[in-house]
N, C-alpha and C positions, 0 to 999 in steps of 0.2 A: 504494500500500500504506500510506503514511503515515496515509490519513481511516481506513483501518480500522484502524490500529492507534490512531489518535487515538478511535476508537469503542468500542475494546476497553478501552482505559483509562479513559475516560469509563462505561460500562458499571462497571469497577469500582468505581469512586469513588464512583458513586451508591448501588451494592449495601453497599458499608463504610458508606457514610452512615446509611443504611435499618439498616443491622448495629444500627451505632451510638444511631440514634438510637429505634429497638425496647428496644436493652439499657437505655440512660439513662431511657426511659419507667417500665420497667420496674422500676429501681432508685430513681426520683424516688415510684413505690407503694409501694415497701415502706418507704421513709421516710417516708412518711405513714401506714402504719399503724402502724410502729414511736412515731410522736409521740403519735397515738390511744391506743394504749396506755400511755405513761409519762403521758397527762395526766390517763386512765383512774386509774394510782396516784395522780399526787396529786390527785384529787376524793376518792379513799377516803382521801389521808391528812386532807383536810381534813374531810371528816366527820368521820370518827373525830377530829378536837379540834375540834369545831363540837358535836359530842354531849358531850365533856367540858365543856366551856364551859357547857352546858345545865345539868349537872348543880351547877354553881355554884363548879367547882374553880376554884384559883387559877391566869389565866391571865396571859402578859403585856399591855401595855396593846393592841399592836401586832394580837395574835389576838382582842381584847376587841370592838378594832374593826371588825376581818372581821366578826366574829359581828352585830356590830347590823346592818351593813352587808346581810350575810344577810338577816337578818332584814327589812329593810326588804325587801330586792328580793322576799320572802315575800308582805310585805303588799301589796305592789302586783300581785304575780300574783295573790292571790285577791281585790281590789279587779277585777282585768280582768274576771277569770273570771265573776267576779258581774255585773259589765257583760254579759259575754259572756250569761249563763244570761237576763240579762232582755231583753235582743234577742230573743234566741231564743221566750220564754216569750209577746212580743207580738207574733210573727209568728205563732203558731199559733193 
């Protein structure tokens, strides 16, 4: 009787496991979209003073330099892009 009951226990422990590690799956997604979402606000907070900055207000030196910073990584996506459009443009 001992192996079955050593099977029965074993049987449990793997089910708790399985419990367990469904629930932790489960809660390590919603903390990933809960992060998607707060990083979600700050891309808007940073627009929103990235379009201030645009408009020439005074900002500190610290957001002055995010913004050129931007702006570079701007010009190098549309430096790509343009790469990209002429590949394209001499394959066809």
């Amino acid at each position: 009787m001992a192996f079955f009951d050593d099977l029965k226990t074993a049987a449990t422990t793997a089910g708790k496991l399985s419990k367990d590690t469904l629930e932790t799956t489960k809660l390590k997604g919603e903390v990933v979209l809960e992060e998607r979402d707060m990083n979600r606000a700050f891309a808007k907070i940073g627009a929103y003073y990235y379009n201030i900055a645009l408009q020439g207000l005074d900002m500190p030196d610290e957001v002055k330099d995010l913004v050129r910073e931007i702006d570079e990584h701007k010009q190098r996506i549309e430096t790509l892009n343009r790469q990209i459009n002429d590949i394209k443009d001499n394959k066809m």
